[in-house]
Biopython code that builds the backbone (N, CA, C, O; Angstrom):
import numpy as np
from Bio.PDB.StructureBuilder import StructureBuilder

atoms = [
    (1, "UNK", "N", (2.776, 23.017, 12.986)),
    (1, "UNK", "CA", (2.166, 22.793, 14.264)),
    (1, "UNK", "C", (1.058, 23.806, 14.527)),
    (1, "UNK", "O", (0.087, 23.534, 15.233)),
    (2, "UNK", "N", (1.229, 24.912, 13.969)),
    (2, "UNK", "CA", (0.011, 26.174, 14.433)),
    (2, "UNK", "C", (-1.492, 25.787, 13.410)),
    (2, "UNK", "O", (-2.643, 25.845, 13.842)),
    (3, "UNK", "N", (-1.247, 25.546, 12.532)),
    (3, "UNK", "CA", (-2.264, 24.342, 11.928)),
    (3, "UNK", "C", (-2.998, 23.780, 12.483)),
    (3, "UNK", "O", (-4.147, 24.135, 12.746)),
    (4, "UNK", "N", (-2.140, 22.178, 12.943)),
    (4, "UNK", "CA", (-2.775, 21.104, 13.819)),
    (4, "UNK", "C", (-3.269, 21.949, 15.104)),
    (4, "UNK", "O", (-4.420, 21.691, 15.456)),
    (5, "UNK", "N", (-2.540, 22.964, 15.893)),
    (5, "UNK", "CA", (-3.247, 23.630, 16.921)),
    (5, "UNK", "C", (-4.403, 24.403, 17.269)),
    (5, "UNK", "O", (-4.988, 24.579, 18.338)),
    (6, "UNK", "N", (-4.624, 24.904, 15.872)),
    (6, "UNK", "CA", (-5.702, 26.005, 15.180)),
    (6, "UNK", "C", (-7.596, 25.254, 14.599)),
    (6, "UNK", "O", (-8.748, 25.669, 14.725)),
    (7, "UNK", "N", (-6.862, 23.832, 13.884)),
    (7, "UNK", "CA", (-8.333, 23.175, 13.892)),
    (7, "UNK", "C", (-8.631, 21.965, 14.896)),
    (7, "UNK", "O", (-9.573, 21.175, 14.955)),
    (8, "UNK", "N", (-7.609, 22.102, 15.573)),
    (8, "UNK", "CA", (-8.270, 20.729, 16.806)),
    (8, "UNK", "C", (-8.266, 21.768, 18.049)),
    (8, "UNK", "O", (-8.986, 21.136, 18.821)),
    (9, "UNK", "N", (-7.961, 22.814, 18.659)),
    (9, "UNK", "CA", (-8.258, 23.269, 19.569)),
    (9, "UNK", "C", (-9.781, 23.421, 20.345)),
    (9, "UNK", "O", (-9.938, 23.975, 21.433)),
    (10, "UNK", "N", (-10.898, 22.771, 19.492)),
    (10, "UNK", "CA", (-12.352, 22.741, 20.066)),
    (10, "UNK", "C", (-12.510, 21.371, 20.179)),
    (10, "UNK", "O", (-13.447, 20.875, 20.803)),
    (11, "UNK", "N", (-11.377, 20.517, 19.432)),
    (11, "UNK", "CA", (-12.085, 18.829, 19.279)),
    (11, "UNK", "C", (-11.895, 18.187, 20.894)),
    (11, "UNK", "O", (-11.391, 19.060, 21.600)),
    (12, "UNK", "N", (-12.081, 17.284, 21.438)),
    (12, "UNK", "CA", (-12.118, 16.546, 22.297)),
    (12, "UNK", "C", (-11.823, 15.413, 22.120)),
    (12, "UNK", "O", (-11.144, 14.888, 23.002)),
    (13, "UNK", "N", (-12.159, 14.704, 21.084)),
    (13, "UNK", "CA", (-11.787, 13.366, 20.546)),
    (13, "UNK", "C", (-10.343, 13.265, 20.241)),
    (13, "UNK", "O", (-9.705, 13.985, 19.473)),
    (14, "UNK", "N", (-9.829, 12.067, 21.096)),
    (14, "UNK", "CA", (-7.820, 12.534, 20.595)),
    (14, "UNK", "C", (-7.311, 11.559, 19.277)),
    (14, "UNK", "O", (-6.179, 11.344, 18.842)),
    (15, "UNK", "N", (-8.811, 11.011, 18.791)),
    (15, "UNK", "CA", (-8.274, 10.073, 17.356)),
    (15, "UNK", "C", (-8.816, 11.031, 16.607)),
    (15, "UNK", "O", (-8.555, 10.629, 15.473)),
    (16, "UNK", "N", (-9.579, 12.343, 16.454)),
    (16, "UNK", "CA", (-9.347, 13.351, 15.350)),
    (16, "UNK", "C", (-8.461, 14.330, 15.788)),
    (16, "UNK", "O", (-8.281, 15.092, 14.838)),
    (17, "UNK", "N", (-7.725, 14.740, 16.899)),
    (17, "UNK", "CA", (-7.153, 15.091, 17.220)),
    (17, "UNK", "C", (-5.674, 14.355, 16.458)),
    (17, "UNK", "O", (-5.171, 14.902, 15.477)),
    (18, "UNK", "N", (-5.067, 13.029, 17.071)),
    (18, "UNK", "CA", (-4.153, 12.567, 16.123)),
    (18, "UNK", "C", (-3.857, 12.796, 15.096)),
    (18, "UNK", "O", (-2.865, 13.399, 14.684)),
    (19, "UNK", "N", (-5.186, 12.064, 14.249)),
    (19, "UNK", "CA", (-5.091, 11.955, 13.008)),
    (19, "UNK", "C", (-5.307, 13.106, 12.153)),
    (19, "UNK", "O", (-5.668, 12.769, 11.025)),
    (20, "UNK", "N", (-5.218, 14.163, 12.301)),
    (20, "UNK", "CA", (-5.552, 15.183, 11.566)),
    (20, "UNK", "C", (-3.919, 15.382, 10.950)),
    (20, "UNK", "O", (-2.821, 15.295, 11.499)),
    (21, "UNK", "N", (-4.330, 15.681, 9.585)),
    (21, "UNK", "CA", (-3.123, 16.007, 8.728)),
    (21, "UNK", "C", (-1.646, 16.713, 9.047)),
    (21, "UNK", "O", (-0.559, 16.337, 8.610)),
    (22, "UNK", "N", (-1.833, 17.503, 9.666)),
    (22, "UNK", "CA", (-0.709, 18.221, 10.451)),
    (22, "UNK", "C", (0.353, 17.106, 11.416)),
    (22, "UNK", "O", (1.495, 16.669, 11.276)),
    (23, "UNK", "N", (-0.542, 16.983, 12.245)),
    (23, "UNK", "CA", (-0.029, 15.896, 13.048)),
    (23, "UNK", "C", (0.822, 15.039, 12.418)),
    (23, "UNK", "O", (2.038, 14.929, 12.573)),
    (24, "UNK", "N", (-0.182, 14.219, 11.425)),
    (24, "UNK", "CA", (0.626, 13.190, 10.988)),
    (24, "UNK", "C", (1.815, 13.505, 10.079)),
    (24, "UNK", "O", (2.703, 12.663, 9.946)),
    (25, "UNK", "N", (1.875, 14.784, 9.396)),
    (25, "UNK", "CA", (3.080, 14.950, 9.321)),
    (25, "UNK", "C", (4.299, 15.397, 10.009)),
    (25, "UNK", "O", (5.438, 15.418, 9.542)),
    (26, "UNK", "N", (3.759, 15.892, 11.644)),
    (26, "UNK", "CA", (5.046, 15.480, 12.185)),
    (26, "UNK", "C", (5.215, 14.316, 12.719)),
    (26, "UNK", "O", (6.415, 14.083, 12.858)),
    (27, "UNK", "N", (4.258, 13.124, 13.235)),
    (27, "UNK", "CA", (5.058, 11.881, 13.119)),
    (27, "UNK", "C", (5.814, 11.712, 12.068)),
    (27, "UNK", "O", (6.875, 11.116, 12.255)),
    (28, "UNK", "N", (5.496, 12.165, 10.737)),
    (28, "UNK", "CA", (6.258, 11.400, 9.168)),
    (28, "UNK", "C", (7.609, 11.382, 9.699)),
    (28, "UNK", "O", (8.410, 10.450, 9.629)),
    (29, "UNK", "N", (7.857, 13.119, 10.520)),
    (29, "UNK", "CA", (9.604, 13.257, 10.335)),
    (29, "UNK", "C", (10.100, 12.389, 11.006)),
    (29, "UNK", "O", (11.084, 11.960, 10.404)),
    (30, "UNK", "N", (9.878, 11.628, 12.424)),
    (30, "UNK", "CA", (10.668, 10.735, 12.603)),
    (30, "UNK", "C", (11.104, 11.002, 14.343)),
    (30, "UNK", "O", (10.655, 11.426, 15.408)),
    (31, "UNK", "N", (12.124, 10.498, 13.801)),
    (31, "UNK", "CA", (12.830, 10.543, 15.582)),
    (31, "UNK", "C", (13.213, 11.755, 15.556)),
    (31, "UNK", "O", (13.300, 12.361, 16.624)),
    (32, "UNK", "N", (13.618, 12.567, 14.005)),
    (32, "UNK", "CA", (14.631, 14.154, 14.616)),
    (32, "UNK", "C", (13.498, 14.873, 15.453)),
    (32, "UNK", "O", (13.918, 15.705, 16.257)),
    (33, "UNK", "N", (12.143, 14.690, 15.395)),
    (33, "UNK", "CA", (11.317, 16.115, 16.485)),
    (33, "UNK", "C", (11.394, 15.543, 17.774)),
    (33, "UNK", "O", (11.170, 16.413, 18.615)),
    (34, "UNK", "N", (11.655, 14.258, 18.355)),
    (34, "UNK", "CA", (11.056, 13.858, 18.898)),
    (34, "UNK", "C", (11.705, 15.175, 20.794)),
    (34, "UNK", "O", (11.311, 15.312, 21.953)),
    (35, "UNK", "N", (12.845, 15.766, 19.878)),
    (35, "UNK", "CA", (13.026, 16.353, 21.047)),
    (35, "UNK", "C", (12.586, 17.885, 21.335)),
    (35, "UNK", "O", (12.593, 18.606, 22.333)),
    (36, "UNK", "N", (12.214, 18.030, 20.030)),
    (36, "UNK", "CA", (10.955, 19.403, 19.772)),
    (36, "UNK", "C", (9.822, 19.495, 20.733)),
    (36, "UNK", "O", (9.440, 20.462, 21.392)),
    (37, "UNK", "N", (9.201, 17.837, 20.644)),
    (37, "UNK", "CA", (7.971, 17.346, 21.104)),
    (37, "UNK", "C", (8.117, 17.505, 22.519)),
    (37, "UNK", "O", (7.291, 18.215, 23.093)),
    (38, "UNK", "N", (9.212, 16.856, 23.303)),
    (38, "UNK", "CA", (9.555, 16.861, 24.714)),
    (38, "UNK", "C", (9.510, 18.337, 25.202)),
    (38, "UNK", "O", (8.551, 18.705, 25.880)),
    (39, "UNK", "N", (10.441, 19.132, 24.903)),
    (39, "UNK", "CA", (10.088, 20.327, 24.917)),
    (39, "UNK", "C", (8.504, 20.797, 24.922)),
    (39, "UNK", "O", (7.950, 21.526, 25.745)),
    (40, "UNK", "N", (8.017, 20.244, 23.907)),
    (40, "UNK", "CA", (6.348, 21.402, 24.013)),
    (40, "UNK", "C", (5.891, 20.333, 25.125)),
    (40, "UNK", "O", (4.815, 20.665, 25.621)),
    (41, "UNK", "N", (6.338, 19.317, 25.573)),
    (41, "UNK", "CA", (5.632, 18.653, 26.723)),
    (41, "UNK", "C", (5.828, 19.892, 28.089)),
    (41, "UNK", "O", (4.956, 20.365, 28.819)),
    (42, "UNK", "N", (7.084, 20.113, 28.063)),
    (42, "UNK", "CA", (7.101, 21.044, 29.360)),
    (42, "UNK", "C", (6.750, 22.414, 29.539)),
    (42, "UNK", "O", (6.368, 23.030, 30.535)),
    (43, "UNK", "N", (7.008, 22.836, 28.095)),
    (43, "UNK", "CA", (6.500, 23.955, 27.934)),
    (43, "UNK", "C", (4.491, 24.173, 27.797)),
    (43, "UNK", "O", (3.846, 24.737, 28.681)),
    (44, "UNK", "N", (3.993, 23.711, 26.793)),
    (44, "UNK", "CA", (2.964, 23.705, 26.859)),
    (44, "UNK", "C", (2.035, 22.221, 26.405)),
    (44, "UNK", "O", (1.570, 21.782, 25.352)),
    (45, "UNK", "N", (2.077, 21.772, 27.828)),
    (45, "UNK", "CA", (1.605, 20.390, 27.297)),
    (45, "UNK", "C", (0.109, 20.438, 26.832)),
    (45, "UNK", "O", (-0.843, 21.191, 27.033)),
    (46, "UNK", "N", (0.396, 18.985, 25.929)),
    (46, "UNK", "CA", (-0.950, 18.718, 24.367)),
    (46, "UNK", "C", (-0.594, 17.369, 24.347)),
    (46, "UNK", "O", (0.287, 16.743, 24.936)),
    (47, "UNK", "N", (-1.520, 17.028, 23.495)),
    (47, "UNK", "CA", (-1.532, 15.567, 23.267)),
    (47, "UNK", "C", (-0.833, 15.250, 22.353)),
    (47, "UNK", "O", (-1.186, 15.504, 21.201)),
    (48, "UNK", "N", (0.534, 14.508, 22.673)),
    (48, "UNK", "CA", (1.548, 14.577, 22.160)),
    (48, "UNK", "C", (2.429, 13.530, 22.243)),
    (48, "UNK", "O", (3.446, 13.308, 21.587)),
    (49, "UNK", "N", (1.544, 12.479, 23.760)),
    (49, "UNK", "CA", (1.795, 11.108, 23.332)),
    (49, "UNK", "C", (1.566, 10.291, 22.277)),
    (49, "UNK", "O", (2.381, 9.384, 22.108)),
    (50, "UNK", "N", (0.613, 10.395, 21.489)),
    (50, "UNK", "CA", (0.239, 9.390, 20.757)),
    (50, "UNK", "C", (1.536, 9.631, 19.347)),
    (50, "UNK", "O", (1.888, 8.761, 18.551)),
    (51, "UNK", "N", (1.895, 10.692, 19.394)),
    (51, "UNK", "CA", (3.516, 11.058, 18.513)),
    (51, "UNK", "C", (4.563, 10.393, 18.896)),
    (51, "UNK", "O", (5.405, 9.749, 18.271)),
    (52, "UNK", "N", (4.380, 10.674, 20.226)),
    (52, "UNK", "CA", (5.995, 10.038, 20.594)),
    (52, "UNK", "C", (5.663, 8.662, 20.618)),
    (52, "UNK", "O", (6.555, 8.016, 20.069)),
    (53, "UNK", "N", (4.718, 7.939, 21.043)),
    (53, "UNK", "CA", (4.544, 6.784, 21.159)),
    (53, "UNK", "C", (4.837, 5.899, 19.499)),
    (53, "UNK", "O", (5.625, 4.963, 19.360)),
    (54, "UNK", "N", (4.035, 6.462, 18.471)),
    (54, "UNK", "CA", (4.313, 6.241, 16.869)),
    (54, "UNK", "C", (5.596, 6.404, 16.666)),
    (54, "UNK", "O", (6.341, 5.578, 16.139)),
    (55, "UNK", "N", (5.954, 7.695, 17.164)),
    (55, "UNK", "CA", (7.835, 7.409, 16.409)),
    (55, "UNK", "C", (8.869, 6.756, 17.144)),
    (55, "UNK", "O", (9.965, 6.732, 16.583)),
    (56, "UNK", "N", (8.791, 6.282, 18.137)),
    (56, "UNK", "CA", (9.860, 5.613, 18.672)),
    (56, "UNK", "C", (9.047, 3.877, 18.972)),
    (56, "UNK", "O", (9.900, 3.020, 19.203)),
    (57, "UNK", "N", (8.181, 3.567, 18.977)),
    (57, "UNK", "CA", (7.466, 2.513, 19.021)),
    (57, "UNK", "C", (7.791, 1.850, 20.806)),
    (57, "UNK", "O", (8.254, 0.752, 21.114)),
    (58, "UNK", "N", (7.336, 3.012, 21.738)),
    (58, "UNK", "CA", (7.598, 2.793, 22.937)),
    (58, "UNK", "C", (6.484, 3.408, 23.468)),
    (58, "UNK", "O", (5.797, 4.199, 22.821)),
    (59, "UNK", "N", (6.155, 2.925, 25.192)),
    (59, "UNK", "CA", (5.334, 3.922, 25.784)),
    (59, "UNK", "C", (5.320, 3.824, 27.260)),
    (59, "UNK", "O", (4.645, 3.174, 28.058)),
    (60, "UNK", "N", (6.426, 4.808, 27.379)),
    (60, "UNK", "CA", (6.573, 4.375, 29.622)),
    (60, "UNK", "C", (5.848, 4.819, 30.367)),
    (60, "UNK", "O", (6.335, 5.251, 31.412)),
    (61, "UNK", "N", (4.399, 4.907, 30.166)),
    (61, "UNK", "CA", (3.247, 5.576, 30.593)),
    (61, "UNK", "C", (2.276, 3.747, 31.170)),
    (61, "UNK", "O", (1.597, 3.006, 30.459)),
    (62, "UNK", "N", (2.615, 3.609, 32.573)),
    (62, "UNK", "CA", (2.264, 2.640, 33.212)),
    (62, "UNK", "C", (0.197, 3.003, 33.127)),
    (62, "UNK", "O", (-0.267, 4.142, 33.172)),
    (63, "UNK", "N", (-0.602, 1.805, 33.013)),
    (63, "UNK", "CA", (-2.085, 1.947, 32.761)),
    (63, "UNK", "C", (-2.682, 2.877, 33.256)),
    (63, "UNK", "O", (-3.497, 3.671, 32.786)),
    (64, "UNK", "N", (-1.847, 2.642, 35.144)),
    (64, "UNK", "CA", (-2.668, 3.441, 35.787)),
    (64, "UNK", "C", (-2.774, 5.054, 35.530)),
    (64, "UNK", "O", (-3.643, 5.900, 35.742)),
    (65, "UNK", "N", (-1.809, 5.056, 35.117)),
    (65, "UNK", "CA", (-1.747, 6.856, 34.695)),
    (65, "UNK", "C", (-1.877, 7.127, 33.587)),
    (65, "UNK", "O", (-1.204, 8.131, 33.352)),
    (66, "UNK", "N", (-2.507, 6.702, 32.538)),
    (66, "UNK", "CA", (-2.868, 6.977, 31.150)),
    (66, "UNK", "C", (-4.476, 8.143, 31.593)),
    (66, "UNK", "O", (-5.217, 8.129, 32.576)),
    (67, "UNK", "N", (-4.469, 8.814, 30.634)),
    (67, "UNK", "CA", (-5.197, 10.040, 30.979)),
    (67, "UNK", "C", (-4.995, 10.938, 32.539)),
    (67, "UNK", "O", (-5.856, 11.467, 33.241)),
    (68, "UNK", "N", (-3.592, 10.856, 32.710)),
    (68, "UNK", "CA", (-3.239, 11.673, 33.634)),
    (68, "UNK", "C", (-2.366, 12.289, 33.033)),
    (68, "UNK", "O", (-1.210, 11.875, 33.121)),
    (69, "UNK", "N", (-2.751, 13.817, 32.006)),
    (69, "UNK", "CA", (-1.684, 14.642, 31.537)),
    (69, "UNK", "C", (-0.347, 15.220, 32.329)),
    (69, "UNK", "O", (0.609, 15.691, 31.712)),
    (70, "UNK", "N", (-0.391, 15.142, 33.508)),
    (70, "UNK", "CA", (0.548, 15.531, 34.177)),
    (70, "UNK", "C", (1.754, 14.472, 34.380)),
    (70, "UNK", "O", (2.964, 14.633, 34.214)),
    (71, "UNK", "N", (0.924, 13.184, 34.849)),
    (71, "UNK", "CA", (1.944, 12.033, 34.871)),
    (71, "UNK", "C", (2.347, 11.479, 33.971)),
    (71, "UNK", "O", (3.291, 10.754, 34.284)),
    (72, "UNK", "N", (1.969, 11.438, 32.441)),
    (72, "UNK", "CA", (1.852, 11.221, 31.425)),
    (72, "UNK", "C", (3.031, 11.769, 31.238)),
    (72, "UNK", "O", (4.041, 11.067, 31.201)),
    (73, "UNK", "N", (3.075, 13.169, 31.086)),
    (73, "UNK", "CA", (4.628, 14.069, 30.515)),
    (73, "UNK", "C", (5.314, 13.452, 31.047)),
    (73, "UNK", "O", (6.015, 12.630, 30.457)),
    (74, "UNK", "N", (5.371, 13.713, 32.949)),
    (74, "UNK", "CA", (6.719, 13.263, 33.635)),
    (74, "UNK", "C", (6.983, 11.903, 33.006)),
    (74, "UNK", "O", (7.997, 11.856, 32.309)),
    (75, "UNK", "N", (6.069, 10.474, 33.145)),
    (75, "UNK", "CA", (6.984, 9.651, 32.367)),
    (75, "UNK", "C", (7.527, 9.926, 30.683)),
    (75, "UNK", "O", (8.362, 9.051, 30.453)),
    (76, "UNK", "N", (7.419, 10.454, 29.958)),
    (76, "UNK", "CA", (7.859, 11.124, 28.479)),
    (76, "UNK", "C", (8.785, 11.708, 29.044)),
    (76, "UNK", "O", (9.826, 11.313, 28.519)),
    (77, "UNK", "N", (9.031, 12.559, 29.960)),
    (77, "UNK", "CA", (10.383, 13.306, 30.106)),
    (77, "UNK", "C", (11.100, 12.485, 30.894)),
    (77, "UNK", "O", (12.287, 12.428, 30.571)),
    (78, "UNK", "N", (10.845, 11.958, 31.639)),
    (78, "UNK", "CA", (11.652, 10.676, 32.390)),
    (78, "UNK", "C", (12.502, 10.044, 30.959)),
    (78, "UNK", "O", (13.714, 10.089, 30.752)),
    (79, "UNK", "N", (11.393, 9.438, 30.053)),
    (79, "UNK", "CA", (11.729, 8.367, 29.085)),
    (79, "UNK", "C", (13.272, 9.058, 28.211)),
    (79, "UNK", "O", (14.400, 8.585, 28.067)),
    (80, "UNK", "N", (12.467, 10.716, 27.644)),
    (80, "UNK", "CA", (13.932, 11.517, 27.244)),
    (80, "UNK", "C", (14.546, 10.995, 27.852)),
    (80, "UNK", "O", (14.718, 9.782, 27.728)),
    (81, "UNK", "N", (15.198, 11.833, 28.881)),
    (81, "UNK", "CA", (16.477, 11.385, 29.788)),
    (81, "UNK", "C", (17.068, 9.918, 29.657)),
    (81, "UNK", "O", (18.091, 9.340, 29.289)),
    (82, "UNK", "N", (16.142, 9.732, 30.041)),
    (82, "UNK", "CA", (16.781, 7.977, 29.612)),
    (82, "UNK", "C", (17.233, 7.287, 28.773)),
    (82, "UNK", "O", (17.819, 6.213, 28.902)),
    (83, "UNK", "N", (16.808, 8.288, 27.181)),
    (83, "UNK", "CA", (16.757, 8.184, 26.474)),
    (83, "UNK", "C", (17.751, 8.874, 25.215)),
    (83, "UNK", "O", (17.723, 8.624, 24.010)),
    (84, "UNK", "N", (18.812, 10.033, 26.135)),
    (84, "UNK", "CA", (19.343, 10.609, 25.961)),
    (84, "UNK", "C", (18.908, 11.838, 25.242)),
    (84, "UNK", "O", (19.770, 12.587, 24.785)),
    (85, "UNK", "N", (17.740, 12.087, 25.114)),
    (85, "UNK", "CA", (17.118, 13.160, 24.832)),
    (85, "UNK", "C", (17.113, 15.051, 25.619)),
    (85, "UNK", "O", (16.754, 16.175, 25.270)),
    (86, "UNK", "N", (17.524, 14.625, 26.384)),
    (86, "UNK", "CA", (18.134, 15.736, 27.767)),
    (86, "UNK", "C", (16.526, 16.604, 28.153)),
    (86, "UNK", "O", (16.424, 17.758, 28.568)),
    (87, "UNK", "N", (15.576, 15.782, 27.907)),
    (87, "UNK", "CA", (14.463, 16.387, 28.302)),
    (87, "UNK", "C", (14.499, 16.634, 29.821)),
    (87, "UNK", "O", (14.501, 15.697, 30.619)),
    (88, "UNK", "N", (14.537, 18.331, 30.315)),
    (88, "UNK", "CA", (14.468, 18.560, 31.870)),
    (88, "UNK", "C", (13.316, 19.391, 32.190)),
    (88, "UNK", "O", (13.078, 19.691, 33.360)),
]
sb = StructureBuilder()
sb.init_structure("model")
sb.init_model(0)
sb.init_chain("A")
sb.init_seg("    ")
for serial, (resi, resn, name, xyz) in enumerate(atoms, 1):
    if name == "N":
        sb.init_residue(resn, " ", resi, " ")
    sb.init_atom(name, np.array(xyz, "f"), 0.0, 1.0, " ", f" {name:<3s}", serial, name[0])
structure = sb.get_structure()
């Protein structure tokens, strides 16, 4: 992760942001980060939907609030919980 954090921290674009190598290897792992990920949502949120969205093939982020990083998490941590993820 200090990688992916280290060469996209100037990018702006969130499809080189995504797709940059790092990243995609933590989508590879799967569902086990997905509660790693929740965590860095509350702790230090990043763009980190487009992960969770790839590994669980879900996204409770209603239109209107897409590019609203704040509302964005709360539904992801909502979704944990719901999800049994114990994201608080």
């Amino acid at each position: 992760m200090q990688e992916w954090r280290c060469d996209t921290k100037f990018l702006s674009n969130i499809d080189e942001i995504a797709l940059h190598p790092a990243y995609q290897r933590i989508i590879g792992m799967g569902p086990v980060v997905i509660p790693f990920i929740l965590e860095k949502l509350i702790t230090s949120p990043s763009y980190w939907f487009w992960a969770l969205k790839a590994i669980t093939g879900e996204d409770p982020v209603p239109a209107v609030d897409r590019g609203d990083m704040v509302s964005m998490t709360q539904h992801w941590l909502q979704w944990g919980r719901e999800n049994g993820y114990g994201a608080d």
